[in-house]
Structures are given as C-alpha cells and as structure tokens.
N, C-alpha and C positions, 0 to 999 in steps of 0.2 A: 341753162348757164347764162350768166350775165354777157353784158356787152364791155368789149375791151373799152380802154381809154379811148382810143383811136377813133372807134364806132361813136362813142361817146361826144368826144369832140365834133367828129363828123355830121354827127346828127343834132348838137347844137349852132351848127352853123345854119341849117337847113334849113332850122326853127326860127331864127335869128331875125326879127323883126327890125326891118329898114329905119335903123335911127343910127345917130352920130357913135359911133365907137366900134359897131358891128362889125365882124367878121364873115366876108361875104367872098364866091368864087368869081374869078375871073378868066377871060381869053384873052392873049396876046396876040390883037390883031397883026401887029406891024411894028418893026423898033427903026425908030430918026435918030438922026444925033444926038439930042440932048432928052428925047422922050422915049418913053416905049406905051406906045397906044393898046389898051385892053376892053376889053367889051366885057362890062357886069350885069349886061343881061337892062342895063335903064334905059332913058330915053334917047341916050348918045353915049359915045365911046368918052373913057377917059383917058387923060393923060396925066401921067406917071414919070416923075423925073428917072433919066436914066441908072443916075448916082444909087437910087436904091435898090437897084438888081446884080449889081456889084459884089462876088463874096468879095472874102478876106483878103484874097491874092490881088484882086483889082479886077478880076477876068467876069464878065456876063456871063450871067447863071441861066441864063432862059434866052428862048428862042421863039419864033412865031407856031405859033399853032399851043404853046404851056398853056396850062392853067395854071392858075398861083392864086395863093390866099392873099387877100385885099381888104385892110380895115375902111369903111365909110367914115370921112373924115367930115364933109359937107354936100347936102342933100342935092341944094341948090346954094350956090356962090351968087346971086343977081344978077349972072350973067347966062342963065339957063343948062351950067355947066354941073355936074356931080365932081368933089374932089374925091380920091382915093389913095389910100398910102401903101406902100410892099412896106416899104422901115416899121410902121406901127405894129403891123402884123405881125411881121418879124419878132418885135420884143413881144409882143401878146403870146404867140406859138412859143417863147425861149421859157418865158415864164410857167407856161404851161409845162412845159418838158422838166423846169427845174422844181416843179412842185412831184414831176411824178417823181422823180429822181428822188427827194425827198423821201417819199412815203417809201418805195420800195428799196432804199438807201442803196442806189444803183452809184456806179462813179461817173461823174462829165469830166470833159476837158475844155480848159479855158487856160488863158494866155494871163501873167501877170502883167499891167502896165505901167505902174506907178506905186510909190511910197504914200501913203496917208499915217495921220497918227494913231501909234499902236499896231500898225499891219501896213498891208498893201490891197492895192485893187488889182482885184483880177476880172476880165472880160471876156464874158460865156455868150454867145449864139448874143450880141449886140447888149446884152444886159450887163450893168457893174455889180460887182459880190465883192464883200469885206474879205481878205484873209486876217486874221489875227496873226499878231509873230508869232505868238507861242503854239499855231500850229503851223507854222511851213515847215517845222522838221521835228525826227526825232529826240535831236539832240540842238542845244541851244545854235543857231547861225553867227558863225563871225562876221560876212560878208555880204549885207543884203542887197549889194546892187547885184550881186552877180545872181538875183533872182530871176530881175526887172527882163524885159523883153521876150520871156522865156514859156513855153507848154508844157501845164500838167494835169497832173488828174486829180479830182478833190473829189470830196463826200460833203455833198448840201448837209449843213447842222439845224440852218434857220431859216425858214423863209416866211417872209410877213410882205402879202401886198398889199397893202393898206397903208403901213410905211416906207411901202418901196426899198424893202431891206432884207438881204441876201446873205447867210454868212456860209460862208465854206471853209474846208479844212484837208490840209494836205498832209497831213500827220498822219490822221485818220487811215488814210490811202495805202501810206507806209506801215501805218501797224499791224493794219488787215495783210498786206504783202507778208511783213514778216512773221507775223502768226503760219502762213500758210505755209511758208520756207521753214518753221521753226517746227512743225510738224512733221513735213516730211523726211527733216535731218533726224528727228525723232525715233520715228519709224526703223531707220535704219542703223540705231544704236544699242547697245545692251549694256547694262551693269556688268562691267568687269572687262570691258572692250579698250582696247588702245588705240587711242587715235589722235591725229594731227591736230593742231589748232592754233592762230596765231591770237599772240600778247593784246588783247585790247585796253587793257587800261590796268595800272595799280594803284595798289590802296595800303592803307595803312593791316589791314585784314589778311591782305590775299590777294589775288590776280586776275581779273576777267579774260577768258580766252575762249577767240572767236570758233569757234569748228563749226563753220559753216553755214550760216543763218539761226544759230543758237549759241546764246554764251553760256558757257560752263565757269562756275567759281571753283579756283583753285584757292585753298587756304592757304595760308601761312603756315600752319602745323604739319598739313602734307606736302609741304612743299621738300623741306629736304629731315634726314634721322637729326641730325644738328642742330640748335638751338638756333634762329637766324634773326634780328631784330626788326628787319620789313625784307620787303620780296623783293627789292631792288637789289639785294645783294647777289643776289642771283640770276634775277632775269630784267628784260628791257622790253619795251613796248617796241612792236614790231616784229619780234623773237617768232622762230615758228618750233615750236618744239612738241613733241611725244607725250600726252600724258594718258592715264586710267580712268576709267567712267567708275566711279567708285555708287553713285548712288541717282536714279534719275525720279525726278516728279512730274509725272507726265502733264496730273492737272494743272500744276502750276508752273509747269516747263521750267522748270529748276534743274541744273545738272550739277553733281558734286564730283571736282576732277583730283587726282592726286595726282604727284610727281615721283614722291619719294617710292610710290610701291610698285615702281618699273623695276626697282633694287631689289636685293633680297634684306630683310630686317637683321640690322649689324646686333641686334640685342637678342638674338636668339644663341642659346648655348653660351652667354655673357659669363657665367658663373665658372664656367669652367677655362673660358680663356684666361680669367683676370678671377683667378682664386683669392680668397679675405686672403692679408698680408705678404703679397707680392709683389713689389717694389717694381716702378717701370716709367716710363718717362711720358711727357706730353706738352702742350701749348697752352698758355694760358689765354682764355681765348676774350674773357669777360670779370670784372673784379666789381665787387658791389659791398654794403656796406660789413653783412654778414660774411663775407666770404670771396671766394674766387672759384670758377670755370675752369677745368683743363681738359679741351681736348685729348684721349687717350686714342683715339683710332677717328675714320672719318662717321660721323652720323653717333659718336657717344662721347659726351662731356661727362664730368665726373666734378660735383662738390666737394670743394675743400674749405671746410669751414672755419670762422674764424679761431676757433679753437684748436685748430690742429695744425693752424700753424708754427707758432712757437709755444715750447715747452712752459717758459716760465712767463709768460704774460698771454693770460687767455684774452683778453682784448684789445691785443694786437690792432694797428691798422695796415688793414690787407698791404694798403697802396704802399707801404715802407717793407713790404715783402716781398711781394712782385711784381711785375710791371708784364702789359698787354704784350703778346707777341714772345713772352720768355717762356722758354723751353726748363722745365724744372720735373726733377725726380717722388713721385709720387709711390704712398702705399694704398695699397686698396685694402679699406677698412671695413665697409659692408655691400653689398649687390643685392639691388630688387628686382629682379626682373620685371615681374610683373607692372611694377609702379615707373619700371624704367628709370630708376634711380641708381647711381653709384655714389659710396661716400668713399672721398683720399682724404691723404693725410701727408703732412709736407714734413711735419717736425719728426716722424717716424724713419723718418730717411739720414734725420740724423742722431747722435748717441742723447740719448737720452739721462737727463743729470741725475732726476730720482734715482736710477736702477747705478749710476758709477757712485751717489751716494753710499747706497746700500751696499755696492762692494768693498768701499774704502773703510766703513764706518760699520758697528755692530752696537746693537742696544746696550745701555748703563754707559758708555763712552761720553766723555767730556769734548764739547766741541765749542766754538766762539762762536761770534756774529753780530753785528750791529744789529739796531733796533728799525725794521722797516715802517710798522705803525704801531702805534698802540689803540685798544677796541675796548670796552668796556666788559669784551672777554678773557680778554687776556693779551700778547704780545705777540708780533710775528719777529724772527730774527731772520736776519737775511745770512744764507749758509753759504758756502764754496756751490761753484757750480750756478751762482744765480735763483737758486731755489730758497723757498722759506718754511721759517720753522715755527711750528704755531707751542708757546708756551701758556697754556689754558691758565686762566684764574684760580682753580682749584690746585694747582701745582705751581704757584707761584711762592705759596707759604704753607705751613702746617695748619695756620684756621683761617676764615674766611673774614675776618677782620685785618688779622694782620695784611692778610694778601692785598687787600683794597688798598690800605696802608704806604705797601711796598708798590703797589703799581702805580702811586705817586708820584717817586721819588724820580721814574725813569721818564728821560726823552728820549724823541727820536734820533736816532745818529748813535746814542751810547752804545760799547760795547758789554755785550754780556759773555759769562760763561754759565754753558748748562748742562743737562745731563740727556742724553737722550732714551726716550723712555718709548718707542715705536717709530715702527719705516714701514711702510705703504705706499708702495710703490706703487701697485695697480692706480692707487687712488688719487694716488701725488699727495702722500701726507707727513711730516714727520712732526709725533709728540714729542716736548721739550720739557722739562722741567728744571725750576729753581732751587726748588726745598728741600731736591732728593740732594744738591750739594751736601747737604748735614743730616745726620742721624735723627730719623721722630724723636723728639721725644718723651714723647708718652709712649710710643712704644716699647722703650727703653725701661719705662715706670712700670709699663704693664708685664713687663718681664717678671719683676718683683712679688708682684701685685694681681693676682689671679683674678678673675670673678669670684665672688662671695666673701673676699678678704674686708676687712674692718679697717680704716684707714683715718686717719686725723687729721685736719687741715684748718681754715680759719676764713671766715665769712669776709671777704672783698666786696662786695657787691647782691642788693636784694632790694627786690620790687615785691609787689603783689604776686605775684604767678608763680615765685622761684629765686634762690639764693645761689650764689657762685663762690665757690671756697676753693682758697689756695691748698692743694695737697702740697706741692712743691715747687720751686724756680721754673716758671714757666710750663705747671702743671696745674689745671682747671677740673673741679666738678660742679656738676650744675644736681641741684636738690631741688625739684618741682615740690609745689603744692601737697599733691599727691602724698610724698615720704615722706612727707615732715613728722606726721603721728599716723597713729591709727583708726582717731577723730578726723575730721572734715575739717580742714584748714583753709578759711576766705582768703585770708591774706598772709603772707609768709612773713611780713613785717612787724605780724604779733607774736610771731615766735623767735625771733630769728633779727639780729641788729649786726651792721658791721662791725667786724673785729671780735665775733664770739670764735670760739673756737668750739669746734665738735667733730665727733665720732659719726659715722658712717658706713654703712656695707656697698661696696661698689658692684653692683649689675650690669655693667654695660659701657658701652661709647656712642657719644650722638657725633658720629662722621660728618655732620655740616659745622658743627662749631669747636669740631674736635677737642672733644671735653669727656671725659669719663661721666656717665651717670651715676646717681649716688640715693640711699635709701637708710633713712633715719628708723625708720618705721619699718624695713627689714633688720637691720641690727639688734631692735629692743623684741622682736619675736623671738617663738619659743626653739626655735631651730638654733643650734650653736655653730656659735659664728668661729672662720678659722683663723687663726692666728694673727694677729693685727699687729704691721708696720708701720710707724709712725713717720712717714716719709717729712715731715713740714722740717723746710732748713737745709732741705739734703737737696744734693745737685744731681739731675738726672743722669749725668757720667758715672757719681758715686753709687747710686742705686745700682744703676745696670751692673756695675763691679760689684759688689754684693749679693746682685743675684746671681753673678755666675759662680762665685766661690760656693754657696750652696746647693747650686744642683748639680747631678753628676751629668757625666760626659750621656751617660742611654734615655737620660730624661729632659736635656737640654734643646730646646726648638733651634734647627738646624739655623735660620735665617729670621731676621726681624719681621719681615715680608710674613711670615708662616702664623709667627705669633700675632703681629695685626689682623691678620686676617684671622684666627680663632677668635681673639676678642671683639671686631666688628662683629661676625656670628652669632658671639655671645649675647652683644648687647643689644640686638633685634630681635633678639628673642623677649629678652629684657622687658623692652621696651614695647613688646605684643600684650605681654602681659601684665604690663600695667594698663594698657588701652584695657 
C-alpha cells in the first residue's frame, strides 16, 4: 500500500535540500516579546517574529518545547544569522491542503473578507480564493454585504499555483447538502402518500412546494376539478397546505404533487346527476370569444356555446348576453364524461320561435315578412318571432329565367307575401315560396295535354342545338337537335326559322327551364299519334277549363301537385331515352 499524503509530505521535507524556499522542522527554544526563538538544527538559533504564531483569534499557538514547520527564507543574512519564516510555511502547508481538498473534492472552511469584481475573497488557512457570485448561493443573492465577515464551507473547483489562483465555491457545498436532504426525504415518501409542504414559489404553470428538502411541482391542472387561470387564485407563497404524491422520479428527483385528488372527482356518475335536457342554474364563471363558462356545481364548468345562445342570431356576442359573475338558467345538451366535457344551452331555457312558429302557422299558408337579405340564392324574409324565411330561387318563379328576373326587382326592406311550403323545426328551417301564389301553368296545360299528344305552336327562338316554340300564353317547348327528323341534324337553323309554325309530339318536361319537351321525329313515326290540341292562342285558364269539362269526376287527377308530378316522371323517362 502506498504512502499517505501526510507520509508523503513528511518525507519531502526530510529530503528537502537546505536552499531558500525549503520546508524544514524546528524547536521552540524560548518565546520574548516580540520573538520566539527556534532551533532548526544550523549553526545558531533563529528568530522568528512573534506576529507569525498568532492564529485567527490573536491567541499564541505554540509554546516552548513545539516543533513547527519553518520555511528557510535566508541561508545567511551577512550577519552570520539564518532567517526563517512560520507565515510562509503556513501558506505553503494551506496550499498543500487545498490541492488535497481539491483532488479528493473534500469541503474547507474559510471566512469571506471582501467584495472584488465578479465575487468576493474568501480567506482559507492565510491563503486568498476567488468566490464567484454565481456560486455563493443556490439562488441569485439580494444582499452581498451581508456575506462579508462571515464562515463557510466551499468546495475547491480550481487551483493553479503557478498563477497563484484559488477558485472555490459555496453553491457546490449547498447542492451536495441538499442532494443529501433531498434523498433522505425521498426515502420516506411513496406515490400516493399525503403530505405537508409549504408554497415555495408560483409560476404561470403551477406551484413549487417545499416538503422538506425536496420540491414537488404541483400543476395547475391538479390543482383544483375547476377550470383556474394561474395558481394564485388559490394559493400564496408561504401557504402550508395538504397535498398527494401523485408520481415520484427518484433519478431525477422529480415529484408530481396534486391537490384536487384530496377530493373525490365531482365528474363521477356526471350523466346521471345532470341528465341531456335538464334545465338548472349556475355562474358564469369565464366568457370568450366562442362562447361562455358556467359553473354548475364546484370542480365542473359547462360550455355554452356561441350558438346556443340565442335562437335567432347564431353569432351572437357572448358579452351582450352575459356578464362575469351572472347567475343564468342553463340546459344540459350533451355530457362526456370521459373527455370531462359538458355542453349547455341558454336559448333552450327559453320558448323557442321555430317550434311557436310551427304551432301558430301550418304549411300552403300565406304569411308576410320584410326582405332580411337577398343571396344569389334566393331571399330570406324576416317572419314574426324574429326568425327567417328562406324563399329559394327555384320557387321564386315557375322557370329559372324568370325567377333571376324577378329577384331583381326586390330590395332589402320590401314587404313580401308568400306561401309557406316547409317548417323544420329541428333544423331552424322554413321554405317559402313565391310562384305557389298562382297556379303552374303548365301544369294546368299539362292537364289537357297528356304525354304522347301532338300539339301546335310556333318557333320564338332557335340556335344551333334547339328551337323553342310557343304552345301557348306563357307556354314553352324546347325541340332539340335530336327530334327535329330522323336524319342527323347539325344545326336546327336549317330546318327550322323564327316564326314557322309546326306540329309536335310532346315526351316530357325539362324541370330546369320549365318547358315541356317536344319531338318532331316522334309525330312523323309509324306509331299513331293521339288526338292533337291545338292549344296556340288559348290561355292557360281556358285550357285547364276544357280539360275538366272532358274528363269525368273517376278519371280526373285529384290535385295539380299529382298531375306534375306524373308528368315530371314522364318526361325523365323521356328524356333517358333519347340519351
């Protein structure tokens, strides 16, 4: 086994060849006033000012008969005398001690004396050592005089004697302390343990709290069942309160603390206290831009969203509904348990305009309304009750020209009357229509006027693709390409000039441009055609009167509705089989 330090040391003094700097033993023969006389073994005694056997307190450390370590300072002075120093020694043996300290990162103690830049000096066994500020403590220092005069214990980080430079550190000191503390608190804690701890500090997150030489983070999320916006609503530095060791990391001495699971979870069996649609009161605790908070019980808030506020303006602003701290009657619309979600509803608490529409009003009924906007699909009209009525483009007119037409004519603000043609309530919906005010009609023609009939009328209109002929006053067939012959026809313009007149078999109705379809080239086949009405001239009032003097009451189509709707049928069939 090797030689200690000590042996080490000892045994280089032993070696220690008699030159200026040497480390060499002496005897204290006898102490004078201002001397104390030692014998190193040379040619005469030396003498040794008193001042250097002096410790800290002021008190003589040595007495007649010590040995003590003595550097050789001068062999011979010229006046036959050897000098010798205790102080040198001193610093030699301090240096020595703070290199072992070093190596085996053991802790000294030394007195801080004074401020320099960046730190302080601290003074070890007659040697000066740097502290840095940033390690006198764990935590930043408000007050560095009240360091000054003071004993503690550091951990050597640096030592260079070559530059005569020392640095030490008292952080160090403290973090080894509470490593050691933070363990043993450790040791005597378990996941799921309840314990004391006081507030060390908040944060935007959550809460540091001390239990005893370990901080545990308490979050913000465990802090209460209630939605909470920082921790200070609840707690304060200094607080000593109760909480749950929820989860510990021993490596990294981490503890995760809750508060709220001292309680029991208010969202357990939620669904059954607070059943979908059950009306109940609460606090409006938070309003945002979507919506608004209401506390129903303490530890469960409940979304009311911006939609459920009012009936008739789904983009309501919250803030002109409710205000913080207002207590308001709520329905309960959906429960998650699991996701810890409840959705309310505010406008449910009160009558609801769709549903006293729909008991006041029943469909085909004439009702009014100013014009709220007009859309490029049609018109909303604003009804009794605040609610609106959507009158679509396709029921503004009998064809899709016209309707564009008439959706001209109206601004905002004007009154209309219309018919109502659907209530949906679930959905908040009511169809309106214009056109049902008067009788189709073509329907009214088509009464007359079967599928397969042969009819007359007179070319208005004809491009390339297709001709449009007046059957009658605001009666339209449209004769494609297609029926013009039984040849192949490019262009309709070579058969067919405005203002001819001709015969036709009608096949159908095209529902977008509400027009009967018509077939030139079914008429001249060998299939015989039935009975042909010459409707051109004749008002579709007349007609309809006409058709009903000839058919009898068992053959007559109860409703207009019945007979549209067989010849729409028809003419997609029609119209399949010309594709």
């Amino acid at each position: 086994m090797g030689d200690t330090f000590a042996q080490l040391f000892e045994k280089s003094l032993s070696e220690t060849p008699m030159l200026p700097g040497a480390i060499i033993s002496a005897t204290v023969e006898r102490i004078e006033d201002k001397y104390v006389v030692v014998d190193a073994g040379l040619k005469s005694e030396s003498y040794i000012p008193i001042e250097q056997f002096y410790d800290e307190s002021g008190q003589l450390e040595v007495k007649v008969g010590d040995e003590v370590k003595v550097a050789l300072e001068v062999l011979e002075d010229g006046f036959g005398s050897t000098r010798l120093s205790r102080e040198r020694a001193k610093r030699l043996e301090s240096w020595s001690h703070l290199e072992h300290a070093y190596e085996s990162k053991e802790t000294i103690r030394g007195v801080i004396v004074g401020r320099v830049k960046g730190g302080f000096t601290v003074e070890i066994n007659k040697v000066r050592a740097f502290l840095p500020g940033s390690l006198v403590d764990v935590k930043p220092i408000r007050d560095p005089e009240s360091f000054e005069g003071k004993e503690f214990e550091f951990k050597v980080i640096k030592v260079d004697p070559k530059r005569n430079n020392i640095v030490v550190s008292r952080r160090a000191v403290l973090e080894a302390e509470s490593n050691v503390e933070r363990a043993a608190v450790l040791e005597n804690i378990n996941e799921g343990d309840e314990v004391k701890g006081i507030v060390k500090n908040l944060t935007d997150y959550g809460a540091f709290i001390d239990l005893g030489g370990v901080d545990g983070l308490l979050h913000i999320t465990d802090m209460s069942w209630k939605r909470i916006k920082h921790p200070s609503e609840i707690l304060a530095i200094g607080d000593e309160i109760k909480v749950k060791v929820l989860k510990i990391d021993r490596d990294n001495v981490r503890v995760s603390l809750g508060l709220k699971q001292l309680g029991g979870d208010p969202w357990q069996d939620i669904s059954h206290r607070y059943p979908v649609g059950s009306k109940i009161s609460g606090r409006v605790t938070n309003i945002t831009d979507y919506g608004c908070f209401v506390e129903i019980e303490e530890g469960i808030e409940g979304l009311v969203h911006v939609s459920e506020m009012d009936w008739t303006n789904k983009n309501v602003n919250p803030n002109k509904v409710v205000h913080l701290g207002q207590e308001v009657e709520v329905m309960v619309l959906d429960v998650d348990a699991d996701r810890r979600r409840i959705s309310l509803g505010i406008k449910q608490c009160t009558s609801n305009p769709w549903a006293a529409f729909a008991e006041n009003h029943e469909k085909s009924e004439h009702v009014k309304g100013k014009i709220k906007s007009i859309t490029d699909f049609g018109i909303f009209l604003e009804l009794e009750g605040g609610i609106d009525g959507l009158i679509y483009l396709s029921d503004i007119a009998w064809s899709e020209a016209e309707a564009q037409e008439t959706l001209r004519k109206y601004q905002k603000g004007d009154e209309l009357e219309a018919v109502i043609l659907a209530i949906d309530v679930e959905r908040e919906r009511i169809a309106l229509g214009l056109k049902q005010l008067a009788e189709d009609p073509l329907a009214n023609y088509l009464m007359e006027n079967e599928k397969g009939t042969v009819v007359a009328g007179k070319v208005v209109e004809v491009d390339q693709k297709q001709a449009v002929v007046e059957l009658a006053e605001g009666i339209r067939g449209i004769l494609r390409a297609s029926e013009i012959a039984a040849e192949k026809v490019d262009d309709v313009r070579t058969k067919l000039q405005v203002g001819d007149e001709v015969e036709a078999k009608i096949m159908g109705t095209d529902r977008k441009v509400h027009a009967i379809t018509l077939s030139i080239k079914a008429k001249d086949g060998k299939a015989p055609a039935k009975k042909s009405t010459k409707a051109t001239g004749k008002t579709a009032a007349s007609t309809a009167a006409a058709g009903k003097k000839k058919k009898s009451a068992d053959t007559l189509k109860t409703t207009l509705g019945d007979l549209f709707k067989d010849h729409i049928s028809n003419g997609n069939e029609s119209e399949g089989e010309d594709k």
